[in-house]
VOBA-1610 file (N, C-alpha, C; in pm, whole numbers, padded with zeros to 5 digits, always signed):
BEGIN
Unk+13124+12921+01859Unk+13240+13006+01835Unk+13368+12934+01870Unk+13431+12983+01802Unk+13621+12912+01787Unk+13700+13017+01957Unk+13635+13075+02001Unk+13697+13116+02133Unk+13763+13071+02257Unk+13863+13053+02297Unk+13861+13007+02412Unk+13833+13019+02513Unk+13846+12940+02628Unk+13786+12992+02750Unk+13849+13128+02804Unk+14000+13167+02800Unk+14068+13251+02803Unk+13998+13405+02780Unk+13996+13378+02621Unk+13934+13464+02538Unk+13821+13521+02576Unk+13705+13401+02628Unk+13541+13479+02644Unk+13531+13531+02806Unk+13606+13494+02888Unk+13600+13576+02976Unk+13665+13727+02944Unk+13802+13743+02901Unk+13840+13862+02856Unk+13764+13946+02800Unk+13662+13880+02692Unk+13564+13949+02629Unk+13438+14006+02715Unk+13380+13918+02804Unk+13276+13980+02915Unk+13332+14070+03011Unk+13473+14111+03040Unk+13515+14151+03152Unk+13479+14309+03104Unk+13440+14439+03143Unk+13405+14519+03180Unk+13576+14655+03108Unk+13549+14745+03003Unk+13696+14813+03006Unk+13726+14881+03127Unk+13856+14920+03138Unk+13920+14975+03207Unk+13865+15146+03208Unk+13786+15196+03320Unk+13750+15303+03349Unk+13870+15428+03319Unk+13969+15342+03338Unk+14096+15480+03343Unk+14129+15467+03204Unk+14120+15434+03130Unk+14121+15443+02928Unk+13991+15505+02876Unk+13892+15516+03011Unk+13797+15601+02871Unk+13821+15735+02916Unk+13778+15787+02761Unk+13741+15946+02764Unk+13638+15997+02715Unk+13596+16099+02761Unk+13497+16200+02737Unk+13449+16339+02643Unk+13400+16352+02599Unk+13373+16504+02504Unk+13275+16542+02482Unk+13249+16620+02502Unk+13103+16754+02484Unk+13027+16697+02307Unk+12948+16705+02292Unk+12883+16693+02160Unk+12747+16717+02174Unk+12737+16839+02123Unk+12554+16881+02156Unk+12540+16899+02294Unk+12585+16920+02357Unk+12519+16960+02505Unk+12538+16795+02601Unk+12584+16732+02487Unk+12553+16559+02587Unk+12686+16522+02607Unk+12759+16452+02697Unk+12854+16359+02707Unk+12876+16282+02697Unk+12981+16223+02580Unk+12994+16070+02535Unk+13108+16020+02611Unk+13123+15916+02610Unk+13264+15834+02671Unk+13261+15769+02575Unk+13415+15739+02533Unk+13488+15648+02434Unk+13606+15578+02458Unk+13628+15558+02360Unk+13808+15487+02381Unk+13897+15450+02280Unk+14002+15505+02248Unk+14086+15618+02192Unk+14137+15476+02068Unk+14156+15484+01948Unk+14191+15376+01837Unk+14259+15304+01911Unk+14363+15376+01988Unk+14518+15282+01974Unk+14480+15173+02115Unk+14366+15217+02220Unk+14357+15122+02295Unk+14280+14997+02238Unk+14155+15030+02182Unk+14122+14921+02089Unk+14209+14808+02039Unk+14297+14860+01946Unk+14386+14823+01869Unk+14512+14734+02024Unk+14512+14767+02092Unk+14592+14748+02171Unk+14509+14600+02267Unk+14372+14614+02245Unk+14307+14565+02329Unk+14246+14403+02224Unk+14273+14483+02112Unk+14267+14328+02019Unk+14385+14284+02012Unk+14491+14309+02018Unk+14623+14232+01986Unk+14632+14156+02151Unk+14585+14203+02211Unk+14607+14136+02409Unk+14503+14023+02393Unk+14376+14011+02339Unk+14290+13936+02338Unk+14330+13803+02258Unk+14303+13857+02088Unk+14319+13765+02008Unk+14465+13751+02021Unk+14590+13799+01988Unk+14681+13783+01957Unk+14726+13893+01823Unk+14842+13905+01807Unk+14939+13974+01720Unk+14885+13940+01593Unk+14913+13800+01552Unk+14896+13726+01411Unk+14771+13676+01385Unk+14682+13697+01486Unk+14506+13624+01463Unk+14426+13707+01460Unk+14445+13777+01400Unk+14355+13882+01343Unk+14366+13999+01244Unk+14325+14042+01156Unk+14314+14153+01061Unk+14179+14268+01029Unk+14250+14382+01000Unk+14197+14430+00968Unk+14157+14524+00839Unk+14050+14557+00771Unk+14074+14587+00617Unk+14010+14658+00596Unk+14004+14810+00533Unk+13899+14895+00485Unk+13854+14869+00356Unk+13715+14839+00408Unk+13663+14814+00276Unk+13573+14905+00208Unk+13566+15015+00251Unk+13508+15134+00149Unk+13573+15231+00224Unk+13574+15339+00113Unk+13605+15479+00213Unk+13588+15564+00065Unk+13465+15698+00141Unk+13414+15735+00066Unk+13428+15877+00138Unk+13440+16000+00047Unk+13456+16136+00088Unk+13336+16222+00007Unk+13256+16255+00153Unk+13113+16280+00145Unk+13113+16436+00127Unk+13192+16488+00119Unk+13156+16680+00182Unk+13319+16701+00175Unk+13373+16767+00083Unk+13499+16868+00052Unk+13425+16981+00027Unk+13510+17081+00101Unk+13434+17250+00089Unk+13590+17313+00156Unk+13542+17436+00074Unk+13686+17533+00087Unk+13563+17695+00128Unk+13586+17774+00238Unk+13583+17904+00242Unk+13696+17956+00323Unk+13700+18068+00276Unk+13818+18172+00299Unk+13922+18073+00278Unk+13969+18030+00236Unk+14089+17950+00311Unk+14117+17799+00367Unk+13994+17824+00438Unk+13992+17742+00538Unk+13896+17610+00423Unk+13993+17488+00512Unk+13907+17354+00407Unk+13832+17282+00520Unk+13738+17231+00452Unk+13640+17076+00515Unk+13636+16962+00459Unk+13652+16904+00499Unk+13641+16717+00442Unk+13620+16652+00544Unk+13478+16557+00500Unk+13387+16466+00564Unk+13427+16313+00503Unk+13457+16226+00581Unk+13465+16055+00510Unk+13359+15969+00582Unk+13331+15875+00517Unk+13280+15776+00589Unk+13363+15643+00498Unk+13380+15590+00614Unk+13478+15428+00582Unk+13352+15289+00651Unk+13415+15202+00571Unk+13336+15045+00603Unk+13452+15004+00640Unk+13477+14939+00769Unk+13590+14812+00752Unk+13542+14667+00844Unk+13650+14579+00798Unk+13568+14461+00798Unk+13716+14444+00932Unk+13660+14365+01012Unk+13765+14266+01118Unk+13748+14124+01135Unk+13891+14090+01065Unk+13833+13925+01065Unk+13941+13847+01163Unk+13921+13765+01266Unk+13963+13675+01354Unk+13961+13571+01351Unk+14063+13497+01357Unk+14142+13342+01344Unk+14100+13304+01489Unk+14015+13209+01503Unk+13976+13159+01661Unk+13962+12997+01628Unk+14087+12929+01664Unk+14094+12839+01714Unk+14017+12718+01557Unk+14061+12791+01450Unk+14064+12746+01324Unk+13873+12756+01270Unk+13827+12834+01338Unk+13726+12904+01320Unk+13728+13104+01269Unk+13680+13096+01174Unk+13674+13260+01141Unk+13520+13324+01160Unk+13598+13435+01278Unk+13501+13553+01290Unk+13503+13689+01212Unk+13408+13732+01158Unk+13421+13848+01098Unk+13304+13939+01120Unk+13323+14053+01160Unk+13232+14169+01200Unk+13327+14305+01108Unk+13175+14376+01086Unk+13243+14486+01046Unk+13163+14663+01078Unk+13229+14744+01042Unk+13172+14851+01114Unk+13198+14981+01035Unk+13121+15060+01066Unk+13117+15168+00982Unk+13110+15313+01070Unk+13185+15394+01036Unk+13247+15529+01120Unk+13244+15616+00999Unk+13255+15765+01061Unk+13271+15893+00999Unk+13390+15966+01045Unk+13491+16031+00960Unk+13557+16156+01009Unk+13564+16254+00941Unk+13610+16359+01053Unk+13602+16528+01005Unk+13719+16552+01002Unk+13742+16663+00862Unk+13902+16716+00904Unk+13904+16823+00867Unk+13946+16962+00936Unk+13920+17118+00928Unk+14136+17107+00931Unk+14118+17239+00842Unk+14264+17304+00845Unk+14215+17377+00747Unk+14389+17451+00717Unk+14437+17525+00595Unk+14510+17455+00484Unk+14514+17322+00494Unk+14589+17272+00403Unk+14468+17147+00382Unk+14442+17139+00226Unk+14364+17059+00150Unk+14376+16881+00186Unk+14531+16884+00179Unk+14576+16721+00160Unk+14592+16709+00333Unk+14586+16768+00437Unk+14630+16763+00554Unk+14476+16743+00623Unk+14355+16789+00511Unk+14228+16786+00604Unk+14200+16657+00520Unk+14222+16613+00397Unk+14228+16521+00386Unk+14249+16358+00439Unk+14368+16367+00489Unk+14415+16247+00566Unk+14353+16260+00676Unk+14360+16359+00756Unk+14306+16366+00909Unk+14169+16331+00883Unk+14054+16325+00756Unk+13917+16274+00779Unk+13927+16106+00753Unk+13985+16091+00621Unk+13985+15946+00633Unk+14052+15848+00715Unk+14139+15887+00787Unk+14188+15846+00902Unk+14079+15822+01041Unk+14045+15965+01067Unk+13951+15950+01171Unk+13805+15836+01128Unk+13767+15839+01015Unk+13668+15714+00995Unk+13720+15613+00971Unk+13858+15585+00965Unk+13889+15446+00940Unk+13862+15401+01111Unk+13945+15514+01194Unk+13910+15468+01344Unk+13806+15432+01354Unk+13738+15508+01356Unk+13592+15532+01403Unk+13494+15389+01336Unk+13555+15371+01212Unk+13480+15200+01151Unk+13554+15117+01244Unk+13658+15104+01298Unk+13728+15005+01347Unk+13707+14935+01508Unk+13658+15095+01580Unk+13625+15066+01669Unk+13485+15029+01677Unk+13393+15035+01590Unk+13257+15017+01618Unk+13279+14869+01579Unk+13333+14803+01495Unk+13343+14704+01461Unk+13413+14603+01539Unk+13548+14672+01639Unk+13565+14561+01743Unk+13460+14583+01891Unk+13366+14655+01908Unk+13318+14699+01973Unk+13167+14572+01962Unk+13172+14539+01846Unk+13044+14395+01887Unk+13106+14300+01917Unk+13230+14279+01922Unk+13285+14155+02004Unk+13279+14104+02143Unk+13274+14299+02240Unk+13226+14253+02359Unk+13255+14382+02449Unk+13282+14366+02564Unk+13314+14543+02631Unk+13433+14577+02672Unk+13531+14457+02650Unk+13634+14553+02706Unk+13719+14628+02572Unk+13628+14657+02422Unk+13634+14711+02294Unk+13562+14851+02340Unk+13464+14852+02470Unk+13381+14989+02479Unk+13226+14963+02438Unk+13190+14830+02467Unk+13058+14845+02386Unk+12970+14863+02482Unk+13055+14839+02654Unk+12863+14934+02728Unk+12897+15081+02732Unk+12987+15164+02666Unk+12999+15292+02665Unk+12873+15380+02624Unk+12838+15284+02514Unk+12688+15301+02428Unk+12561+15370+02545Unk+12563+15272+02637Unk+12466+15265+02750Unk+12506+15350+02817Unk+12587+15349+02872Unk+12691+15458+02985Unk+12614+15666+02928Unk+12695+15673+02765Unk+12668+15773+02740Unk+12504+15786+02736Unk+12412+15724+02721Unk+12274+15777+02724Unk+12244+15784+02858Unk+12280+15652+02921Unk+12236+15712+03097Unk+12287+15882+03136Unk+12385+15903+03098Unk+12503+16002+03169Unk+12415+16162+03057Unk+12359+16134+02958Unk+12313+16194+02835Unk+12160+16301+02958Unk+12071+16131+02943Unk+11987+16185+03001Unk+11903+16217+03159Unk+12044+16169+03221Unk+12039+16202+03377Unk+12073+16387+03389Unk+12172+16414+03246Unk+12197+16575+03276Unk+12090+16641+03238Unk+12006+16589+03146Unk+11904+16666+03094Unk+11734+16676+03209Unk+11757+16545+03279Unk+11672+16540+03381Unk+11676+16717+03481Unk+11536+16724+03483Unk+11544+16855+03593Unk+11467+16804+03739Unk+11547+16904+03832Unk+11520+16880+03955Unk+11458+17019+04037Unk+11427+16963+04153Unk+11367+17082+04208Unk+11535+17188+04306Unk+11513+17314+04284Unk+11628+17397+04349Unk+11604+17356+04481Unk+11757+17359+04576Unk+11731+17331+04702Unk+11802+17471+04773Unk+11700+17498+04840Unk+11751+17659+04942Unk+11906+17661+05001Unk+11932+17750+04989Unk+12082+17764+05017Unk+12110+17697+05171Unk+12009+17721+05240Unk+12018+17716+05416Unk+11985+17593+05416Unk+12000+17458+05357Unk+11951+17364+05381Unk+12083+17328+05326Unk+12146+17343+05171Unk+12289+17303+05156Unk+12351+17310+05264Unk+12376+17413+05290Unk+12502+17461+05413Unk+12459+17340+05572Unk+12327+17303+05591Unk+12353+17209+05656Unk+12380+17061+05664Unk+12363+17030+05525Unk+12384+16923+05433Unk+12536+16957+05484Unk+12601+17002+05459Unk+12756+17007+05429Unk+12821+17038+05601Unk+12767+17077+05665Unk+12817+17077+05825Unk+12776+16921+05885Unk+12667+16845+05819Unk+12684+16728+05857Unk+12767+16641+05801Unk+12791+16608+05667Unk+12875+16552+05586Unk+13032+16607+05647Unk+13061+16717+05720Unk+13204+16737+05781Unk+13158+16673+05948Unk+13067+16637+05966Unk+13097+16614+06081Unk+13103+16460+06131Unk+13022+16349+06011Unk+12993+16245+05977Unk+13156+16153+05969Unk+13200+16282+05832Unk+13350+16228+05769Unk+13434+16212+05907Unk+13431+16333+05979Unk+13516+16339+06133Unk+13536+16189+06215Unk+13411+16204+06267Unk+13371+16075+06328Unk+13400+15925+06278Unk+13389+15908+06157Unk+13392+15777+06093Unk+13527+15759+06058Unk+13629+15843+06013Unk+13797+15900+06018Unk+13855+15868+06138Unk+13953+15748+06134Unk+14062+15729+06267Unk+14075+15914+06326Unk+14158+15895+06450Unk+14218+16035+06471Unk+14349+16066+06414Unk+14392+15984+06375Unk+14532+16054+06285Unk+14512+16077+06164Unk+14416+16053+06105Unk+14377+16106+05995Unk+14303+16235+05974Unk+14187+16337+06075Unk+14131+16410+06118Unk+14277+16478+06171Unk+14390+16443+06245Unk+14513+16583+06275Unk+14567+16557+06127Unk+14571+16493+06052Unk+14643+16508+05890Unk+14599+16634+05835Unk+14442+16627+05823Unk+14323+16673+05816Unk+14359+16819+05826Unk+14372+16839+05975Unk+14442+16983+06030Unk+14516+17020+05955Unk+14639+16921+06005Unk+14793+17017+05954Unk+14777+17058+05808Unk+14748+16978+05713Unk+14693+16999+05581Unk+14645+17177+05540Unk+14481+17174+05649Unk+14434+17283+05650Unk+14505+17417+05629Unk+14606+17374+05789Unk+14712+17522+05844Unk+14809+17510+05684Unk+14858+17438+05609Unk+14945+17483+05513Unk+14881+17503+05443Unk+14738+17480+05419Unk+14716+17538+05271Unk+14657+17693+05317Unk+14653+17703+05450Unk+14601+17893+05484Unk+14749+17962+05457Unk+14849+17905+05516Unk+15032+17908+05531Unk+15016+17967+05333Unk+14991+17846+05271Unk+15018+17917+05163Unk+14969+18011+05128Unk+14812+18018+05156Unk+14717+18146+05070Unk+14771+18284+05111Unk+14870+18301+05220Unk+14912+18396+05275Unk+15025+18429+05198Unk+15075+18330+05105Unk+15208+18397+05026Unk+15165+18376+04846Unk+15098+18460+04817Unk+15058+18448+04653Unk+15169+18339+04547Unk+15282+18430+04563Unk+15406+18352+04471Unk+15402+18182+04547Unk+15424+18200+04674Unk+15420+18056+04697Unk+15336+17976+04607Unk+15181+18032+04632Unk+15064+17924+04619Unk+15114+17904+04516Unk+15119+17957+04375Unk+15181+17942+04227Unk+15298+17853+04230Unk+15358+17832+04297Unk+15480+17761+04299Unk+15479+17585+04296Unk+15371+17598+04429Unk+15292+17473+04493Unk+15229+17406+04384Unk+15151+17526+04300Unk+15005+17466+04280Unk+15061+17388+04120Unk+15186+17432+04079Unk+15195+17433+03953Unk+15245+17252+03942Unk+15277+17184+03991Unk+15348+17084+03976Unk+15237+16973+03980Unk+15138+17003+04021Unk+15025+16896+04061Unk+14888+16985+03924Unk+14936+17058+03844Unk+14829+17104+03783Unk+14910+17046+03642Unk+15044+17043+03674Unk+15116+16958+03483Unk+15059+16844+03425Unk+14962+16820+03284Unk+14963+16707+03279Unk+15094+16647+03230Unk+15098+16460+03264Unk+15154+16395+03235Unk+15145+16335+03095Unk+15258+16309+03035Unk+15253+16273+02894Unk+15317+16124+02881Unk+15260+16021+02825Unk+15372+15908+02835Unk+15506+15904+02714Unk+15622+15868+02740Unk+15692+15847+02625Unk+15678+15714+02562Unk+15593+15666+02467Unk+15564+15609+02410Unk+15693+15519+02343Unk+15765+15597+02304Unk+15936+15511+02225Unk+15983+15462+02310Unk+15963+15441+02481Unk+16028+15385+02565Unk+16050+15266+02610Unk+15877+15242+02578Unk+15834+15112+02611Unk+15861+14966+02533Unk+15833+14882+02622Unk+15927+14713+02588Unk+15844+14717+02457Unk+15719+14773+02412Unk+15644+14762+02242Unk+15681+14906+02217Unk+15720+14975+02172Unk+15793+15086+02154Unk+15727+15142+02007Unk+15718+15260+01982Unk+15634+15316+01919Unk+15700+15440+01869Unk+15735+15501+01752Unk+15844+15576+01721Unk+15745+15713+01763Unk+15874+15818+01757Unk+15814+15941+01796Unk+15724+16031+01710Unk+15654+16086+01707Unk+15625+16203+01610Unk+15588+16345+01659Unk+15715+16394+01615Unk+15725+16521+01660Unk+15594+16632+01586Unk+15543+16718+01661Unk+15499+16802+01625Unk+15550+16974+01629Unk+15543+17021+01528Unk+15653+17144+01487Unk+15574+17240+01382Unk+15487+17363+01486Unk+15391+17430+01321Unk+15506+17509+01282Unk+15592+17581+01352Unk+15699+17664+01245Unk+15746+17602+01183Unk+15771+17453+01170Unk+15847+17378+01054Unk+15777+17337+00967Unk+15646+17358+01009Unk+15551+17352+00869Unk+15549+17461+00785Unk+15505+17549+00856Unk+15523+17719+00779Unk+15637+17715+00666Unk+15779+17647+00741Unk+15879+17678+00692Unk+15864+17594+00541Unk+15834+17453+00591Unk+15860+17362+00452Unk+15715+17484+00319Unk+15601+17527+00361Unk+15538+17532+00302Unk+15567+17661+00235Unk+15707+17706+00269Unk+15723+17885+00244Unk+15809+17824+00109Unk+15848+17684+00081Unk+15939+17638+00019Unk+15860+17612-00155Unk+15894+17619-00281Unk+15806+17568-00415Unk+15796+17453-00367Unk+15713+17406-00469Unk+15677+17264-00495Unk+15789+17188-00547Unk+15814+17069-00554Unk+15945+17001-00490Unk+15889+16897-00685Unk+15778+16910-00745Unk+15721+16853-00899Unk+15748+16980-00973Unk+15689+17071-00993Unk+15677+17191-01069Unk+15736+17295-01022Unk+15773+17345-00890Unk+15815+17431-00892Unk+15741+17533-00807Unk+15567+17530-00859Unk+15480+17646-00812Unk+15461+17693-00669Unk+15402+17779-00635Unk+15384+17823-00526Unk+15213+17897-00522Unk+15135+17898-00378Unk+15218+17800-00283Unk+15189+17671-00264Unk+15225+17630-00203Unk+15269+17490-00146Unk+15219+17415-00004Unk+15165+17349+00000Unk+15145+17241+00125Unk+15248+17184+00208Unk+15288+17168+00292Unk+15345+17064+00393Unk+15251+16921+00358Unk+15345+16843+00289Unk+15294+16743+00259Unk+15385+16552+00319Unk+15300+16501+00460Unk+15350+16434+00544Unk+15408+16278+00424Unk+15502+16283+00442Unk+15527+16140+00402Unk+15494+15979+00474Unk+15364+15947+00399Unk+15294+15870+00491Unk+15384+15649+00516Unk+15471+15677+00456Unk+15516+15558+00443Unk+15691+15598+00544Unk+15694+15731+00579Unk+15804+15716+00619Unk+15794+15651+00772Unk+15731+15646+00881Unk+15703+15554+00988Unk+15568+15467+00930Unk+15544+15379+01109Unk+15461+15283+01027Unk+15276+15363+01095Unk+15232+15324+01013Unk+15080+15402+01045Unk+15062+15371+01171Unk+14955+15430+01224Unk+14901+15493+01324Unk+14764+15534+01300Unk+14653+15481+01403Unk+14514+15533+01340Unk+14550+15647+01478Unk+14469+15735+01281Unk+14443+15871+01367Unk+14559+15989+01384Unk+14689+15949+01330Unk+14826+15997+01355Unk+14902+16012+01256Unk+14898+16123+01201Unk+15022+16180+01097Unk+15175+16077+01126Unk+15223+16133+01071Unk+15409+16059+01077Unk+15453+16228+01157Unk+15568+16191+01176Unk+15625+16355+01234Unk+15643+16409+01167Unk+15647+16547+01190Unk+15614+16685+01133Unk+15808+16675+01042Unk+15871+16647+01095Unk+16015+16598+01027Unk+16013+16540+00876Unk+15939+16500+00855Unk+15887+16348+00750Unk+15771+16453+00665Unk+15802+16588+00627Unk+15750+16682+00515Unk+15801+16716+00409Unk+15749+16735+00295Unk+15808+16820+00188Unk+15674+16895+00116Unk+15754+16994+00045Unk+15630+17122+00015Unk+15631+17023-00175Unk+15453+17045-00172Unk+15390+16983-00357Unk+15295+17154-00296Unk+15272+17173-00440Unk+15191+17259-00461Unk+15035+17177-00459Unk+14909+17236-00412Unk+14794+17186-00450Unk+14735+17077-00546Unk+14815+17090-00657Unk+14755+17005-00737Unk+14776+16899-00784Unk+14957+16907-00709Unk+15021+16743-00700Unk+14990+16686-00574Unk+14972+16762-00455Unk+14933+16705-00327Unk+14810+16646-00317Unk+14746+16688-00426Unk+14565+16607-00441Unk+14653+16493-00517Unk+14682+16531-00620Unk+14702+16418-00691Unk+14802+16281-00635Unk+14868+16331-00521Unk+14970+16254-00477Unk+14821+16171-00340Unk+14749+16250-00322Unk+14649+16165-00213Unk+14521+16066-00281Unk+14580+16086-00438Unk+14492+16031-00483Unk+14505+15915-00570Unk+14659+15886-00487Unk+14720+15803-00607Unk+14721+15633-00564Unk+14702+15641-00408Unk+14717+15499-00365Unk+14847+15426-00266Unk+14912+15449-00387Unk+15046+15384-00346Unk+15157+15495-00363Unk+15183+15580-00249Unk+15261+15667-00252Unk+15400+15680-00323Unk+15474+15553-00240Unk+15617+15529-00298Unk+15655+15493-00435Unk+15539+15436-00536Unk+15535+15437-00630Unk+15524+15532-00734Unk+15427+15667-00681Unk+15422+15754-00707Unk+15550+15848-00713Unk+15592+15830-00614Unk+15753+15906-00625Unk+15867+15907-00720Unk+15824+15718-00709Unk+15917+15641-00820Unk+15915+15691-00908Unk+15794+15740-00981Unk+15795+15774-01149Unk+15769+15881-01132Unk+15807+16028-01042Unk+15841+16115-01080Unk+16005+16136-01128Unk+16048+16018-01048Unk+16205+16029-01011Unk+16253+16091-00868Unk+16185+16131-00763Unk+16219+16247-00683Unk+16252+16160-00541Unk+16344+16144-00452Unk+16333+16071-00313Unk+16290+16162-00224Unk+16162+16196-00163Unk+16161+16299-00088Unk+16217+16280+00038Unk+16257+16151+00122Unk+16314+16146+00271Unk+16421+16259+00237Unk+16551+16216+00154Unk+16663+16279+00216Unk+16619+16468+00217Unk+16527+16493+00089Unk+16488+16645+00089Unk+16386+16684+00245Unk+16304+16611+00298Unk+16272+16649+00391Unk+16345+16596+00535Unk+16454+16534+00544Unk+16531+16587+00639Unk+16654+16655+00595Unk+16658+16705+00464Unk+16754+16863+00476Unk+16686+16952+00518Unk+16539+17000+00512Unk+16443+17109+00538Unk+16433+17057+00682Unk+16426+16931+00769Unk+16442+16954+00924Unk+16592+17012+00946Unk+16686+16961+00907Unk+16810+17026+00953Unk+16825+17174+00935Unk+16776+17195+00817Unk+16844+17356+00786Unk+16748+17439+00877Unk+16606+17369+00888Unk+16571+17470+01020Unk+16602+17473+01182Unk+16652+17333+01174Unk+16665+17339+01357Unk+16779+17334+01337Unk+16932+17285+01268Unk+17052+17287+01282Unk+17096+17377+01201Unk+17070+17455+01101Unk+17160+17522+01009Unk+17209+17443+00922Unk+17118+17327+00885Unk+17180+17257+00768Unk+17161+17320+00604Unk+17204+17264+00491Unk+17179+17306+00364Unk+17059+17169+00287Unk+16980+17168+00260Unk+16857+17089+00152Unk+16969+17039+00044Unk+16985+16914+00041Unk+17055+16797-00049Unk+16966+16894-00205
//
């Protein structure tokens, strides 16, 4: 292999525990790790410019409509090929996604999106683990340790389990840590004694944290999310014909992609059904526009203004 020494240690080193996540599926727990760290985790490895990536199939297995409500199933192939040291590596991988809504072209993107991830990461994922590839192992240990059964243990045997474990912790604990210990105790009784307090307390340490992503020295544009401004664009005709109703339909070239991530909810205009298929089915979006004649940016930020500022639609 064209790797460097750099490189193959990076590659054996173990991911970062605090990037994976978890989710219920069938009763079992998987751990994973999210496109953009992948993606984040090949550009740190290989580099920016030494490497690509390319979908090379993507196929939509299961479209279904009841009440309303739509389904679309994809499965994608993509290939990852790496420039190492004037040697080429190429692996490739194959993923599925699901996409549920009320809007056709919106469950659309959200499935082939999610299998483009989902090919991408399985595919940087034979390169080595800090891509997630002992997650594999992780989730079956973690799978079938829950499913393992044990024998019940009597209540009166917990409770002394747990008077030793407080009395163990005591002992082995400096003493200023054991009066921390205390004072701790007395405020959190201090609080249980004032209801509004505890709520007050409890709320600041129960917020999750969100990062701002546009902040950072690699900076990453925003995308707002806004369902009344969807409602709104979709209460609007179709922007080709006229008809109604109409989709919220994301303009996918107006930021730069994102696996897994719409553009902001700002970056909409309403097509009726049968141009919004046809507009997802066309390839090359901006081209598509071209030969209707229509610019949709400036029309979908008159429809953000006129709803959050009181603007008028160009």
């Amino acid at each position: 292999m064209g790797f460097s020494a750099k490189q193959l240690q990076a590659l054996r080193r173990n991911v970062d525990l605090r990037c994976v996540r978890t989710r219920e599926v069938n009763g079992r727990t998987l751990s994973y790790v999210e496109g953009w760290f992948a993606i984040s985790e090949a550009n740190r490895i290989f580099g920016f410019d030494a490497w690509s990536r390319e979908t090379v199939e993507l196929k939509c297995i299961l479209a279904r409509e009841s009440r309303g409500a739509f389904l679309a199933v994809y499965t994608a192939r993509v290939r990852i090929t790496v420039q190492a040291d004037g040697a080429v590596v190429i692996r490739e991988g194959h993923g599925t996604g699901e996409g549920r809504g009320p809007s056709p072209g919106e469950v659309h993107d959200l499935a082939f999106k999610a299998a483009e991830t989902d090919a991408t990461k399985r595919a940087l994922a034979t390169f080595g683990k800090p891509f997630g590839l002992a997650l594999y192992r992780t989730s079956h240990k973690n799978s079938s340790s829950k499913n393992a059964t044990h024998e019940p243990v009597p209540a009166s045997q917990i409770e002394e389990r747990g008077r030793a474990a407080n009395e163990t912790i005591a002992i082995s604990r400096p003493r200023e840590f054991v009066k921390n210990d205390q004072a701790r105790d007395n405020q959190q009784h201090n609080v249980q004694s004032a209801p509004e307090m505890s709520i007050a307390l409890a709320t600041p340490s129960l917020a999750p944290t969100k990062i701002d992503k546009s902040v950072l020295t690699i900076s990453e544009p925003k995308r707002l999310r806004d369902k009344a401004h969807l409602r709104f664009v979709a209460a609007h005709p179709c922007l080709v014909c006229g008809r109604q109703p109409s989709d919220p339909h994301h303009l996918r070239f107006a930021q730069p992609r994102a696996l897994g991530l719409k553009v902001s909810d700002e970056f909409t205009v309403p097509l009726c059904r049968e141009h919004h298929r046809q507009l997802h089915h066309a390839g090359n979006e901006i081209a598509w526009w071209h030969n209707i004649d229509i610019k949709p940016l400036p029309i979908a930020k008159g429809l953000w203004e006129e709803k959050h500022l009181g603007g008028t639609v160009p």
